[in-house]
N, C-alpha and C positions, 0 to 999 in steps of 0.2 A: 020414708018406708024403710023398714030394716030388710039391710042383706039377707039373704036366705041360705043358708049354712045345708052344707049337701055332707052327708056321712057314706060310709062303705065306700063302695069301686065308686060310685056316683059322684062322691067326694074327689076321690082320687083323681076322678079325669076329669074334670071341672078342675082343678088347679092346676096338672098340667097343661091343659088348652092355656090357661091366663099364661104360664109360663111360656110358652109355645110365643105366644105373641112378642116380647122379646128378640127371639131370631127372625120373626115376619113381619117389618115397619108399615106402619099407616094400619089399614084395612085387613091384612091378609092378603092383599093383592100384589104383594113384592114393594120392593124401593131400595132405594143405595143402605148400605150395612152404616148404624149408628158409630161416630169417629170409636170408640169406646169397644162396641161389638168387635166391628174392627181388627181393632191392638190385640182384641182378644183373641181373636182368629189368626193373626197372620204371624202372633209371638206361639199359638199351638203347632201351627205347619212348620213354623223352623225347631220346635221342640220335637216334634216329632219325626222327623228325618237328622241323621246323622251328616248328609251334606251340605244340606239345605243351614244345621248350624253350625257350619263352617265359614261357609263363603260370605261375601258380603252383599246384605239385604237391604233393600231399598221400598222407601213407599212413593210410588213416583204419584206426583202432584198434575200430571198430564201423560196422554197416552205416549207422546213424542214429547222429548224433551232432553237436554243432556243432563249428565252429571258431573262432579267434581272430581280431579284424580287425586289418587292420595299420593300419587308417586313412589308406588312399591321401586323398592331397590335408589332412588332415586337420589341426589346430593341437594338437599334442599338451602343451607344455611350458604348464606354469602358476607362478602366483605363491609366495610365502609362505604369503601368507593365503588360497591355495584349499586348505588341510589338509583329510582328510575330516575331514567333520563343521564344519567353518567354511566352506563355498564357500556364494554366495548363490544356487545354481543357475545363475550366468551363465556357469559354468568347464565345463557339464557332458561330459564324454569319451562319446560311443556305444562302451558293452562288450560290446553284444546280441552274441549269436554270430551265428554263417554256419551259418542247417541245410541238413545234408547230410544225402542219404537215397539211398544208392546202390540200384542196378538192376542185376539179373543180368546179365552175358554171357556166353556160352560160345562160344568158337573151336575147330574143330576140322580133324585134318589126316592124311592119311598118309601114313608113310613110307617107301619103299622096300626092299624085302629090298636090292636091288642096290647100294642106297645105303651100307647098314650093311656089306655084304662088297666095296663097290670103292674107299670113301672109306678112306686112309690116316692116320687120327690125327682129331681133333678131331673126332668126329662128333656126339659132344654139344653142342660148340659148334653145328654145324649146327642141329640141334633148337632149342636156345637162341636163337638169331637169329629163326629161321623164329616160333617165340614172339613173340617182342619185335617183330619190325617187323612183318609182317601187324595184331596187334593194336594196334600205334602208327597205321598207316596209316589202320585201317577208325575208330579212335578221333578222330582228326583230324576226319576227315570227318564223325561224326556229333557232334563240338562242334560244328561251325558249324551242320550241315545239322538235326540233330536236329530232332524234332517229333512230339510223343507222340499230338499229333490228325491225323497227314499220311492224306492216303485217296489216295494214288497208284495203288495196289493191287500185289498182286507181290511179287517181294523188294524192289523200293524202299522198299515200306512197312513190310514185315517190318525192313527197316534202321532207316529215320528214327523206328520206333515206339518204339525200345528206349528212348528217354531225351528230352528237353529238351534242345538243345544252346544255347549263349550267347546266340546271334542270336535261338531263339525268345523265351529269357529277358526279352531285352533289350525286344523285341517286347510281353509281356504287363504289362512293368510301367510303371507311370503316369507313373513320376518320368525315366522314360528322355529324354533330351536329344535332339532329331529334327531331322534336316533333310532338307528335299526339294527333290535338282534340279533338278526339273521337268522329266524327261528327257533334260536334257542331258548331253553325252558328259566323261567326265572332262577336265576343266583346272583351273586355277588358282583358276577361282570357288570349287570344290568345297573344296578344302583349305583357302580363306581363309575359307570361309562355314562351313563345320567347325569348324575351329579356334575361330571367336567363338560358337560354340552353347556351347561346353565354358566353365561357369563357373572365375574367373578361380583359386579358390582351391587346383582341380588342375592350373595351368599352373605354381605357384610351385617344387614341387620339384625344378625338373628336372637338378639336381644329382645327383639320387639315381638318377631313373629319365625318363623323357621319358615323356609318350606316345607312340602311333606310328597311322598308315594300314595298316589293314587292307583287301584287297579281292582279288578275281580278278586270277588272274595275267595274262589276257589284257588284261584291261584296262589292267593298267600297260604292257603292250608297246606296246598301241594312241594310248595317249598319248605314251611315248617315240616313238614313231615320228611320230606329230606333232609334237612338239617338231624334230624332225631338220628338217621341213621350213621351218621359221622360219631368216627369211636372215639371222642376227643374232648376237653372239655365246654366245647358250644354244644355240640349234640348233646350232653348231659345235660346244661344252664337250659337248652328249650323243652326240655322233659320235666324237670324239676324246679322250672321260675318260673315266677308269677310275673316278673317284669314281660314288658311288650317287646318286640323285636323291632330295634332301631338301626339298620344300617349306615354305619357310617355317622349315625348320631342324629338320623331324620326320621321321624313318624313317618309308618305305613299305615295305610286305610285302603280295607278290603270293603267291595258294595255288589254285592248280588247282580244289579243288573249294568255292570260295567263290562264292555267288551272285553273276550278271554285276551284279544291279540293285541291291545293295545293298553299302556299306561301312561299316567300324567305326572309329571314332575314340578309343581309350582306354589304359590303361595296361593293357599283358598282365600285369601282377600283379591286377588288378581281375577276370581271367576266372581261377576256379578247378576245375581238375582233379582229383577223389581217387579211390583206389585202396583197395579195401578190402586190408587184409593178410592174410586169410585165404584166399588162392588156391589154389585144387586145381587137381592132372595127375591124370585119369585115364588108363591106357593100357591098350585090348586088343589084347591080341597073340596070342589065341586064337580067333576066332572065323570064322565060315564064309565072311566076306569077305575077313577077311588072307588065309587059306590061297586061295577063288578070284582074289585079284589078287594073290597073291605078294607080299603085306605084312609087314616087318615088325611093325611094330603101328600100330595107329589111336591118336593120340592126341586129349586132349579136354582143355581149360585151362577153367576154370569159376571165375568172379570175379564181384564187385561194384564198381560205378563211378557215380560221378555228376560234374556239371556245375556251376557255380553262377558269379553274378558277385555281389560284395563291395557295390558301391556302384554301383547303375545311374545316380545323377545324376552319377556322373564318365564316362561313355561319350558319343560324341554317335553315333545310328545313322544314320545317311547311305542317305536311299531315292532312287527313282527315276531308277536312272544309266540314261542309253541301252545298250542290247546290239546284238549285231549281228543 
């Protein structure tokens, strides 16, 4: 029997349905995301967050499990005579892993009948995006903000509960490197007084990778904009350059939802991101809500994630900056 070729909007939502099916394995009744779908989705969430493509991302192959260290800052190459079984323990390499223990998420979303019969082509692609950056966006936000003890109450708490994000990490462990402003407002103190917290042995790579200044993006504004007012030639170079402002010769990165009073000093390979690979779509496209809002179907993304940093004595965490 010949296929039956559908013209106008008819046409139109008949191929995005076929497409549709793509991001809904099997039936339409959900299933783990194709290995393929995937790469596709977890290389848009780090494209689309600027911290997310910084740090180092992992596809974890179980929800518990460790990983490998890269040994930021670390003296890896040895002698002759450190063979195993000949080194006198003075050569010794840290191989402990990085454990990871991810934590549920579930995003969920709906999508328009009107969407599926007025969008012409790509409406998977839509679906796809709307995936990947919402969950890149709200994942940002609870690396830094994360805090599995927050009693905000609300959905804020409902948020910052789901996980540990690196700032509290950084926060709970002993060996972390600290400095305190003393309330004062970002300048130059901050980045030289930073910089000498960070022992010397993760400044040597920086061939490979630098560190960099993490912090609120208001606050780097508020500083450029003091800089402006210096009658000198930097206050002119931040008015009239296009170059970024590097102190001391290390990238700063400003991010909306990073606390005003606190910044980070370390190598975004040191802050790690995993994604479990078993990610489910469920999607109803039945039920008494699609049909009262005129839904195509509800969709539901259901994952596992966690957070971790590699080597807290290579971060220095920066408290007490002035806010407005």
């Amino acid at each position: 029997m010949a296929t039956r070729e559908y013209g106008g909007m008819t046409g139109v939502r008949k191929q995005n349905e076929e497409a549709l099916k793509d991001i809904a394995p099997g039936d339409l009744s959900g299933g783990v995301m194709p290995r393929d779908l995937f790469e596709d989705w977890f290389q848009r969430v780090q494209d689309t967050s600027q911290l997310l493509s910084m740090v180092r991302t992992e596809t974890l192959s179980r929800p518990k499990m460790e990983l490998a260290r890269i040994g930021v800052g670390e003296r890896m190459r040895r002698g002759a005579g450190t063979e195993e079984g000949t080194s006198d323990g003075s050569a010794e390499v840290n191989t402990d892993g990085i454990e990871m223990d991810a934590e549920k998420g579930v995003l969920s979303w709906d999508l328009p009948r009107e969407t599926v019969e007025d969008t012409i082509g790509q409406v998977d692609e839509i679906v796809l995006d709307k995936m990947a950056n919402q969950w890149s966006v709200d994942t940002q936000d609870l690396g830094i903000n994360g805090d599995t003890a927050d009693t905000s109450g609300g959905d804020s708490e409902a948020f910052l509960t789901q996980n540990d994000g690196w700032l509290k990490i950084l926060n709970d462990r002993s060996d972390t490197n600290t400095y305190d402003h003393a309330g004062g407002a970002i300048d130059t103190s901050l980045f030289h007084n930073a910089r000498g917290a960070l022992p010397n042995k993760y400044k040597r790579s920086a061939e490979v990778q630098e560190p960099v200044y993490m912090m609120n993006l208001s606050q780097i504004e508020e500083w450029e904009f003091d800089l402006t007012q210096r009658e000198d030639p930097l206050g002119a170079a931040v008015i009239f350059s296009d170059d970024d402002l590097t102190p001391f010769n290390y990238d700063v990165y400003g991010f909306a939802g990073w606390p005003e009073g606190t910044a980070l000093f370390t190598y975004p390979s040191n802050l790690i991101y995993g994604v479990w690979r078993q990610t489910e779509i469920e999607v109803l496209d039945a039920t008494d809500k699609t049909a009262e809002n005129d839904l195509f179907a509800r969709y539901f993304m259901r994952t596992r994630d966690d957070f971790q940093v590699e080597d807290e004595n290579g971060a220095v965490l920066i408290d007490n900056i002035a806010t407005a």
